[in-house]
C-alpha positions in Angstrom: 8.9 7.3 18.0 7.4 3.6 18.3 4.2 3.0 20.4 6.4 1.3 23.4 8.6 3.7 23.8 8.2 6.2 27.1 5.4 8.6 26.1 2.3 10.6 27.4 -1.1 9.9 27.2 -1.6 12.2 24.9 1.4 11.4 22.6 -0.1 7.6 22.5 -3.5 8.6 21.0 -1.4 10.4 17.9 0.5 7.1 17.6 0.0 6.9 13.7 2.1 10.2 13.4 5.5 8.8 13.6 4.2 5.0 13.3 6.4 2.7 11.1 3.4 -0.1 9.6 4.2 -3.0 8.1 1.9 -4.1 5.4 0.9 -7.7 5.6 0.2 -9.8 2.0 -2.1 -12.2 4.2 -2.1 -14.8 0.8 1.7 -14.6 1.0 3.0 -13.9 4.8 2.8 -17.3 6.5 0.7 -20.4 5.7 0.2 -21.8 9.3 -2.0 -24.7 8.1 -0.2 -26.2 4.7 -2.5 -25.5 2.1 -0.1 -23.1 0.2 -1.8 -20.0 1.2 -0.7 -17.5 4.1 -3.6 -17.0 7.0 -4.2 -16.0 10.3 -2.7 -18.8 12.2 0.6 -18.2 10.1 0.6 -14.5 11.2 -0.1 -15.5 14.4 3.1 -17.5 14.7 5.0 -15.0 12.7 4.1 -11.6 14.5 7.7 -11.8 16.6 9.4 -11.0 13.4 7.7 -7.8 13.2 8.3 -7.1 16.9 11.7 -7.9 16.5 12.0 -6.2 13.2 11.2 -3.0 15.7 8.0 -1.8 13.5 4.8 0.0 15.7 1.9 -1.7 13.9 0.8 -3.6 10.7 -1.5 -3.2 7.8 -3.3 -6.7 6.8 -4.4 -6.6 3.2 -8.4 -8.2 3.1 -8.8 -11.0 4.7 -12.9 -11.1 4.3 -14.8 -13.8 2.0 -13.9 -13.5 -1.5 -14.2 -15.0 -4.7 -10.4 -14.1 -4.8 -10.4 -12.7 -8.5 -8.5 -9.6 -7.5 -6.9 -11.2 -4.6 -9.7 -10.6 -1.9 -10.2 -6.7 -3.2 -13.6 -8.4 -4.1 -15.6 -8.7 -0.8 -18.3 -10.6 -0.5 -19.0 -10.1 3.1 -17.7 -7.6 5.1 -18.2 -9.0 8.5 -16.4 -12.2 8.1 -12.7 -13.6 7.4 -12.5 -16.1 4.3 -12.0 -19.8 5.2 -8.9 -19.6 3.3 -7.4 -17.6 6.0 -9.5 -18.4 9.3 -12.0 -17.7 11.1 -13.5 -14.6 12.9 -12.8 -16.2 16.3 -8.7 -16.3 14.3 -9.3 -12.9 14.0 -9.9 -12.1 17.8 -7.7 -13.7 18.9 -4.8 -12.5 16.6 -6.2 -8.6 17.4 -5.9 -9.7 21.3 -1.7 -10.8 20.9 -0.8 -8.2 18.4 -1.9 -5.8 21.5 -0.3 -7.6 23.8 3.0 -7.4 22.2 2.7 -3.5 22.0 1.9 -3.5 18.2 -1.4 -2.0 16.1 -3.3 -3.2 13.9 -5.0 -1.6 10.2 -6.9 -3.5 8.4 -8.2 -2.8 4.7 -11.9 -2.2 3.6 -12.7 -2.0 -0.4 -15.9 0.6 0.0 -15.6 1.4 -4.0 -16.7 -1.8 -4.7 -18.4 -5.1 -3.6 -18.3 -8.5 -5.3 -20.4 -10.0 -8.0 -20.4 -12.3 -5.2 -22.1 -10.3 -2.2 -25.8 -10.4 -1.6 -26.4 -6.8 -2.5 -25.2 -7.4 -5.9 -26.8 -11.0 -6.3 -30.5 -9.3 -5.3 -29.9 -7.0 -7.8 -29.6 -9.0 -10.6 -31.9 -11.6 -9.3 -34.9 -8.6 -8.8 -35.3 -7.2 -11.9 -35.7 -3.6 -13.8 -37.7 -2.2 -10.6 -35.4 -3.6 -7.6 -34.4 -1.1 -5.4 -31.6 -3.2 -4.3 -30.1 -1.5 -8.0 -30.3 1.8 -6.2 -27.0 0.8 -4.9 -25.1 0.1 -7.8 -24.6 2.0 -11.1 -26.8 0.8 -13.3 -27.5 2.3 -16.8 -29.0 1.5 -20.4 -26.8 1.3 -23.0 -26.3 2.9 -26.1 -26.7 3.0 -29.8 -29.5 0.6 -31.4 -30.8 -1.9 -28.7 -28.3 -0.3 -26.1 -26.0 -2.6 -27.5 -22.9 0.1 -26.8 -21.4 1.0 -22.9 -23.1 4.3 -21.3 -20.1 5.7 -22.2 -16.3 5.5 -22.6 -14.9 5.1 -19.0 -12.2 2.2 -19.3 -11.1 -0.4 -16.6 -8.1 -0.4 -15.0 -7.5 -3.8 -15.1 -8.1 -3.3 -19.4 -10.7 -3.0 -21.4 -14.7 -1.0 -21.0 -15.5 -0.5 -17.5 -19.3 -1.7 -18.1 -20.8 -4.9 -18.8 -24.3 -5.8 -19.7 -26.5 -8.0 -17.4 -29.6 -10.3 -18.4 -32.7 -9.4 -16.9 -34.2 -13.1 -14.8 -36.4 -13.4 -18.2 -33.9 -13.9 -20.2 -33.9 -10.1 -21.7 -30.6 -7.8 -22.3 -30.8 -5.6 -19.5 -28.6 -2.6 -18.7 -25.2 -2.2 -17.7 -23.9 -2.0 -14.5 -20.4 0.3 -14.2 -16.7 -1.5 -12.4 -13.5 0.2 -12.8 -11.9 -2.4 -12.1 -12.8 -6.2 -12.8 -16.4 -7.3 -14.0 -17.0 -9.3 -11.0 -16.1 -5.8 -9.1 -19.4 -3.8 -9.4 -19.2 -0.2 -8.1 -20.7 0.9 -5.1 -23.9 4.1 -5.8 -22.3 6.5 -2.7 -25.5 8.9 -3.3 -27.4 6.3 -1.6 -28.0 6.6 1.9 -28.4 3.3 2.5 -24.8 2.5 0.8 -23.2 5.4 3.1 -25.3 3.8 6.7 -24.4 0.4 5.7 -20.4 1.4 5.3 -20.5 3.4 8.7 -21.7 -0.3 10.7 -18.9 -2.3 9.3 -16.5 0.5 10.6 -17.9 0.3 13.7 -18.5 -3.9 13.6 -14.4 -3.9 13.1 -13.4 -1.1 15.6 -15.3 -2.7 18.1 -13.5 -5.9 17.6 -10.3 -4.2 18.5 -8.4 -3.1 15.4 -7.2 0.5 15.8 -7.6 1.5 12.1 -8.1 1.4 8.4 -6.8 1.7 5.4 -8.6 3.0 2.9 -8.9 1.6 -1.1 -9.2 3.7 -4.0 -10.6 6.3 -1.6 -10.6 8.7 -4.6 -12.9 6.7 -6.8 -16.3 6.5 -4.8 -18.0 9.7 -5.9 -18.6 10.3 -9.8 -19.8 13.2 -11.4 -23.2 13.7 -12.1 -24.4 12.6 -15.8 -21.5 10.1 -15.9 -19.5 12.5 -19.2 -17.4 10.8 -21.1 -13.9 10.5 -20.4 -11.5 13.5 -22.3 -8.4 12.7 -24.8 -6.1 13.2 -21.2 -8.1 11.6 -19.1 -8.0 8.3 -21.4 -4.0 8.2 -21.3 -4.0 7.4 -18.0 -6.8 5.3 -17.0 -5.6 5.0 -13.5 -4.6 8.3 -11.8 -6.4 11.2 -11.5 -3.6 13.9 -13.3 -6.2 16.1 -14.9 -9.0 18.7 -13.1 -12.5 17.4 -13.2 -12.2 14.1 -13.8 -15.7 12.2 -14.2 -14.3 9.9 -11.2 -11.3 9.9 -9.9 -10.7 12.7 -7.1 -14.5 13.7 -6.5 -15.1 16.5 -4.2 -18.0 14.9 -3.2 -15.8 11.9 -1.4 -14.8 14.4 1.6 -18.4 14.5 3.0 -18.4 10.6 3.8 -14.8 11.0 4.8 -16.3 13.6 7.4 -19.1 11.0 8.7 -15.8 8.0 9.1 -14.2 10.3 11.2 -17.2 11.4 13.5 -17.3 7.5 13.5 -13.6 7.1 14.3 -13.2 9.7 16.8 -16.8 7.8 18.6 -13.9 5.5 20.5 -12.9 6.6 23.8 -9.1 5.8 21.5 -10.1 7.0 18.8 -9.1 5.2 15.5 -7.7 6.2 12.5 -7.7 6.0 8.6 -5.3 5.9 5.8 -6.5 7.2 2.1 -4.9 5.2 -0.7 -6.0 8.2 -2.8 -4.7 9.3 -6.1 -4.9 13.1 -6.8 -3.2 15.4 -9.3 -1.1 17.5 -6.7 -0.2 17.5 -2.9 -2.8 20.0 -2.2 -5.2 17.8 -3.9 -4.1 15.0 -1.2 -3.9 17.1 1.7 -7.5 17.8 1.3 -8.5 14.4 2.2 -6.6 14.8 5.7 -8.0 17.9 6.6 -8.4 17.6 11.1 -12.1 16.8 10.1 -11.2 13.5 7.9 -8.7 11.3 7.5 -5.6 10.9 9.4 -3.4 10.4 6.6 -2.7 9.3 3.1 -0.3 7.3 1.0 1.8 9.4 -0.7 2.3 8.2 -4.3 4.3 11.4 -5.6 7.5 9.8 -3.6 6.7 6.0 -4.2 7.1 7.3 -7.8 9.6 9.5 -7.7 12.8 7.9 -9.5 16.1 7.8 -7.8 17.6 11.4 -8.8 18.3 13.5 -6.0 16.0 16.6 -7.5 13.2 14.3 -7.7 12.9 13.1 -4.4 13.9 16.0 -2.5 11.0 17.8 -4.9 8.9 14.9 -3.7 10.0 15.5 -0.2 9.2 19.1 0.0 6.3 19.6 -1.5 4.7 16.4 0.4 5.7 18.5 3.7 4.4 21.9 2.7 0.8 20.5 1.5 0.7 18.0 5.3 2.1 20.7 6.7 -0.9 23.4 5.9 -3.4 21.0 7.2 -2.0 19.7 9.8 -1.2 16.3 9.0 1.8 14.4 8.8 3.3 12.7 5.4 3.8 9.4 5.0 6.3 7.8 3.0 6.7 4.0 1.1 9.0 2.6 -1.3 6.6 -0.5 -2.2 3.6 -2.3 -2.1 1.3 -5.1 -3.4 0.3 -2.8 -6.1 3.6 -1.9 -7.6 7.0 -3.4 -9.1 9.1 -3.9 -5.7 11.7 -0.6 -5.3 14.9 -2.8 -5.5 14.1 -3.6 -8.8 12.7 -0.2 -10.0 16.2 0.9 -8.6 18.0 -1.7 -10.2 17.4 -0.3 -13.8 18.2 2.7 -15.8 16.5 5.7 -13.8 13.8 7.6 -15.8 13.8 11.4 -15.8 10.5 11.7 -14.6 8.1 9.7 -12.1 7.0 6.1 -13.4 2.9 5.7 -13.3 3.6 2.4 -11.4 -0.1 2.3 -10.3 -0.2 0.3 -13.3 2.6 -1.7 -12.1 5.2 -0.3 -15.2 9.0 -0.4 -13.8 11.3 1.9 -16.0 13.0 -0.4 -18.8 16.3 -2.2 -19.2 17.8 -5.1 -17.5 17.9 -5.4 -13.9 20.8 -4.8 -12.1 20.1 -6.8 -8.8 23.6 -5.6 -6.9 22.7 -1.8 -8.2 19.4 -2.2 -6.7 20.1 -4.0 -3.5 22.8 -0.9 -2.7 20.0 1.7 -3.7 17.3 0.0 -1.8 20.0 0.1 1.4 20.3 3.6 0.9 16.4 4.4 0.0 15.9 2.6 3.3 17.9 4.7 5.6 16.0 8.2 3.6 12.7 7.2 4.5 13.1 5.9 7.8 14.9 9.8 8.3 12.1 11.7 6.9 9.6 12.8 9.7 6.1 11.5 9.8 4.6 7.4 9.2 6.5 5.0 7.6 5.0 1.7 5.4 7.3 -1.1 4.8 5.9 -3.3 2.5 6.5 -7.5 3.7 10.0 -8.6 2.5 11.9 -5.1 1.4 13.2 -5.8 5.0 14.8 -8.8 3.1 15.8 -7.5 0.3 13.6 -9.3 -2.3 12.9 -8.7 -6.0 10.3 -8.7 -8.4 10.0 -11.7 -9.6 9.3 -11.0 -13.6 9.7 -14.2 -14.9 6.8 -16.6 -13.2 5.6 -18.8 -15.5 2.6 -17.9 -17.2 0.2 -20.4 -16.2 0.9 -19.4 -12.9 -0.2 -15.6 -12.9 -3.6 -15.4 -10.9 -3.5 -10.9 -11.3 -6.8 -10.3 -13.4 -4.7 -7.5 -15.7 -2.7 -10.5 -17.0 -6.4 -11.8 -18.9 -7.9 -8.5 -19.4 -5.3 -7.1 -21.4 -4.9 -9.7 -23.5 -2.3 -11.5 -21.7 0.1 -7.9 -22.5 0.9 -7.1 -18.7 1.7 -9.4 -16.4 0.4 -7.7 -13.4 1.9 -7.5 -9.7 2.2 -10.9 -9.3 5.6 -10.8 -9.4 5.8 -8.3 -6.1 3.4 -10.7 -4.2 5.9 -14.1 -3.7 5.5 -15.6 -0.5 8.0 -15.0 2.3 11.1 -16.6 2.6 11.4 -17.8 6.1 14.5 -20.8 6.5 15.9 -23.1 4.7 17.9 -23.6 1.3 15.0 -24.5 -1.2 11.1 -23.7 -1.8 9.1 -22.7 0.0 11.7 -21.6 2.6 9.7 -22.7 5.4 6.4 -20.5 4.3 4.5 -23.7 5.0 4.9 -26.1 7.6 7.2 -28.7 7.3 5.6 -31.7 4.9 2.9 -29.5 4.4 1.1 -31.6 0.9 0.2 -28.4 -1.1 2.9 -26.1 -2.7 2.7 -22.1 -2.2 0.1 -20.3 -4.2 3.0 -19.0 -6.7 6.7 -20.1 -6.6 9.6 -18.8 -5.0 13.0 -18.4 -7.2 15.2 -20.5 -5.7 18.0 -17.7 -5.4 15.8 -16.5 -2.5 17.8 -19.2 -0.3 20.0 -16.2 0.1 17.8 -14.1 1.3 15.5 -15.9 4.0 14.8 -14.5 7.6 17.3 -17.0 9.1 20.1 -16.8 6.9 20.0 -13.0 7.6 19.4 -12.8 11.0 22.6 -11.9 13.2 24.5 -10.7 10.0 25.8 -7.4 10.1 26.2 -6.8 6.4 22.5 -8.6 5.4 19.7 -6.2 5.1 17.0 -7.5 7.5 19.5 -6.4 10.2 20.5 -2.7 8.8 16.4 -2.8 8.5 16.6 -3.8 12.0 19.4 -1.2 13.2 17.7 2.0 11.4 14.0 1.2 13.5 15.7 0.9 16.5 17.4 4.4 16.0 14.2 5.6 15.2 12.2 4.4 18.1 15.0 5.8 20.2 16.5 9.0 18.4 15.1 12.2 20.3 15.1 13.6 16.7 13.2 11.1 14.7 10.1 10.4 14.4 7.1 13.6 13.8 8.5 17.0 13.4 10.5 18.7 11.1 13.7 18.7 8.8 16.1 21.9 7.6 17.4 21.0 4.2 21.4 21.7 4.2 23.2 24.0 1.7 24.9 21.3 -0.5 27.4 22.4 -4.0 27.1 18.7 -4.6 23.6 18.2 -7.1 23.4 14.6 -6.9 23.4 14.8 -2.5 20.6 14.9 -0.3 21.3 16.4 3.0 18.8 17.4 5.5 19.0 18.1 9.6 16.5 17.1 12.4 16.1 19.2 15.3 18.0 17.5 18.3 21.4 16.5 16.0 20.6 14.7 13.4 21.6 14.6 9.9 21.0 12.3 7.0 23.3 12.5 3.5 22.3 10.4 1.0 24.9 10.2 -2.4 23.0 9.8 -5.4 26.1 9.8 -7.6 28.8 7.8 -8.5 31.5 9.9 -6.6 32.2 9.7 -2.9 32.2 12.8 -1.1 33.7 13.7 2.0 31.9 13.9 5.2 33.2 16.2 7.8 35.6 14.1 10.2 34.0 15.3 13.7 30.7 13.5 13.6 29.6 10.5 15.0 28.2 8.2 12.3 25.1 6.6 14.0 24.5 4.1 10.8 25.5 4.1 7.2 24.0 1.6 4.1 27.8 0.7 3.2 30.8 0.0 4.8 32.8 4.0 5.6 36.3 4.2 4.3 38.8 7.7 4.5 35.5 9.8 5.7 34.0 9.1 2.3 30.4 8.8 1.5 30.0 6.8 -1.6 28.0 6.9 -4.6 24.4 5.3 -3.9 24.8 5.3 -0.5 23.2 6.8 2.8 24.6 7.7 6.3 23.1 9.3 9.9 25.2 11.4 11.7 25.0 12.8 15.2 25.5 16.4 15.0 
């Protein structure tokens, strides 16, 4: 249930249970002052669209000083807000509305890594062989003749050796310093104490501003194993998951002992405040360890993100998500899409694979795109997720219905993949377009009106189709079936936290499941339309009913 509607005390401080987020792209939400760049003061005049959208809190993606190289997951000061996007006293001021309108907010911290950019790392280059200030990064010699070769093989994700080699102040090759991601992203030494102090203060500088949580990145990539072993045959296949036991740093066991010390931090507040792991691990027991009632609240769950759209897939995805919460306590959480990945509708929109797609790496399953395939898909996608008990995460703009944009010119793609593979993968570029807002033509009122500076990457102008005001009021568009399913949810007795019965079905490509307190959701994954039984009240469907038929890639809720 959402955070306004009629609950106790007690229900209120386990808000992020049932809580449907929406995940703010701050560089592509709204640009409030006409530079070409979403900010603060744009999401400040845009937060009634998430209250009338009906959604319980959002998710801002970092908004600190950066660099930008990896689109602000490069932090060079984790006490501030960039320029680009405002100020801190922006930031105060947005926390103080998005509470009085009855919302939340999350915000994002990077603790893997720092910037090239931030003071820590800048001292340790600047001080020397014997700087302490190296202490807390991971610096090694090389190796081979001259340590002319990496420590060892570990590869970036963005492509290519995850280790570079630094030049001591004289002028002497000095050793390397580790970054699983981008060069300019050193990684954080989380043996050192003062690494794991430091960390615990900007939690706290941020909760006492007001924001009710955070989000977590790459929680499972802080802790490495001792030695620093080379990565195996498996583990080089997929550079950015964490599908094989004892991997040399992804998945850790040492990462739940500062996940205990956030939450001794979190649960400080007289409300306490909560956390979200983006954490990649093998299995759903593997995840549920990092929610256990002594760490985090919850995590992302990637296993359904991935999961293609085949009935046996996702109900797999579904199960096994609430078994492994389930033992720990802990809800699951469910998303279609994010920054990180080829947007759903598109993913949808092509030939389904037989297996999950390692979008991590921001791969959609081949084939041309069948945009009408996807669109009815996504409708239907929508109405399973927003069913499924636990949190919700809508990333900005599936509310619209957009695509991923795979064509943007190539002198316009700013994702750091794009370079460091060789100019081979274009990144996620294409899932970060700016909002369409009004209007029949780019940028579809993103900027002000005669703002001077175009957005930061262009917007297909097919979007016209698709803006916020050409869809609002329409009962066929999918801002307003996005709009009609949250407002079931905040209200249905049924929906929300709790439980679901999976229905006996003869049908393999339908989904049917039950919540306590007459509910039911059937979802047709197939291309024939099955009959639904003629004495229920249909509460919302993702097409148009005809004869008591459900059709094929479709969804419906039914009182029962």
């Amino acid at each position: 249930m959402g955070v306004s509607g009629n609950r106790s005390s007690a229900q209120a401080l386990d808000w992020w249970r049932d809580a449907v987020c929406y995940q703010v792209y701050l560089r592509s939400f709204a640009d409030g002052n006409g530079d070409g760049v979403g900010d603060l003061a744009g999401l400040h005049q845009r937060l009634h669209h998430l209250v009338d959208l009906g959604v319980d809190a959002l998710w801002v993606n970092p908004w600190f000083p950066s660099p930008m190289v990896d689109g602000g997951y490069d932090v060079a000061d984790y006490r501030a807000i960039d320029p680009v996007f405002g100020t801190l006293t922006d930031a105060r001021a947005l926390i103080e509305e998005i509470h009085a309108l009855g919302l939340r907010i999350l915000i994002d911290i990077v603790p893997n890594h720092t910037s090239s950019h931030h003071p820590w790392f800048r001292e340790a280059l600047a001080g020397g062989p014997d700087c302490v200030g190296r202490d807390r990064y991971i610096f090694r010699p090389g190796t081979g003749p001259g340590g002319d070769a990496p420590p060892n093989n570990w590869r970036s994700v963005f492509g290519g050796s995850a280790w570079t080699r630094i030049v001591e102040p004289d002028g002497r090759a000095g050793p390397w310093y580790l970054h699983l991601f981008a060069p300019e992203q050193p990684d954080l030494n989380w043996d050192s104490r003062l690494v794991r102090r430091e960390f615990e203060s900007i939690l706290r500088f941020w909760f006492d501003l007001g924001v009710d949580g955070i989000r977590i990145d790459v929680a499972h990539a802080m802790v490495k194993a001792p030695g620093l072993p080379d990565l195996g045959p498996l583990d080089m296949e997929l550079v950015a998951s964490a599908a094989h036991a004892d991997h040399p740093h992804w998945d850790r066991d040492g990462v739940h002992e500062i996940f205990r010390g956030w939450r001794a931090v979190a649960d400080s507040y007289p409300e306490p405040r909560v956390f979200v792991a983006e954490a990649c691990a093998r299995n759903s027991e593997r995840l549920a360890r990092y929610v256990r009632a002594d760490e985090l609240h919850t995590a992302f769950n990637f296993d359904y993100l991935t999961a293609p759209w085949r009935a046996a897939h996702l109900r797999t995805a579904i199960g096994s998500s609430l078994t492994a919460m389930g033992a720990v306590g802990a809800p699951a959480t469910w998303a279609l899409s994010n920054h990180d990945v080829v947007r759903h509708l598109t993913r949808f929109g092509r030939p389904q694979p037989d297996g999950p797609v390692h979008t991590l790496a921001n791969h959609s399953p081949p084939g041309p795109v069948d945009l009408a395939l996807g669109t009815r898909r996504a409708r239907a996608a929508a109405l399973l997720m927003l069913a499924l008990p636990g949190s919700v995460y809508l990333y900005q703009g599936e509310e619209l219905g957009l695509w991923e944009v795979e064509d943007l010119p190539d002198e316009t793609l700013q994702d750091p993949t794009w370079e460091r593979s060789g100019r081979t993968d274009r990144g996620r570029d294409g899932s970060r377009l700016p909002m369409p807002w009004s209007g029949d033509a780019p940028p579809f009122g993103f900027s002000p009106e005669r703002a001077g500076a175009l957005p930061w990457l262009p917007q297909p102008p097919r979007w016209k189709q698709l803006t916020v005001r050409s869809q609002r009021g329409d009962e066929r568009s999918m801002l307003e079936l996005y709009r009609r399913a949250l407002h079931i949810r905040r209200i249905h007795p049924a929906l929300g936290d709790g439980a679901l019965v999976w229905d006996r079905t003869a049908v393999p490509d339908l989904l049917s499941f039950t919540r306590p307190s007459g509910f039911q959701c059937i979802v047709n994954f197939g291309p024939q339309a099955v009959p639904l039984a003629d004495h229920r009240e249909v509460l919302l469907s993702s097409v148009r009913l005809q004869d008591g038929l459900l059709p094929g890639d479709a969804a419906v809720w039914l009182a029962r």
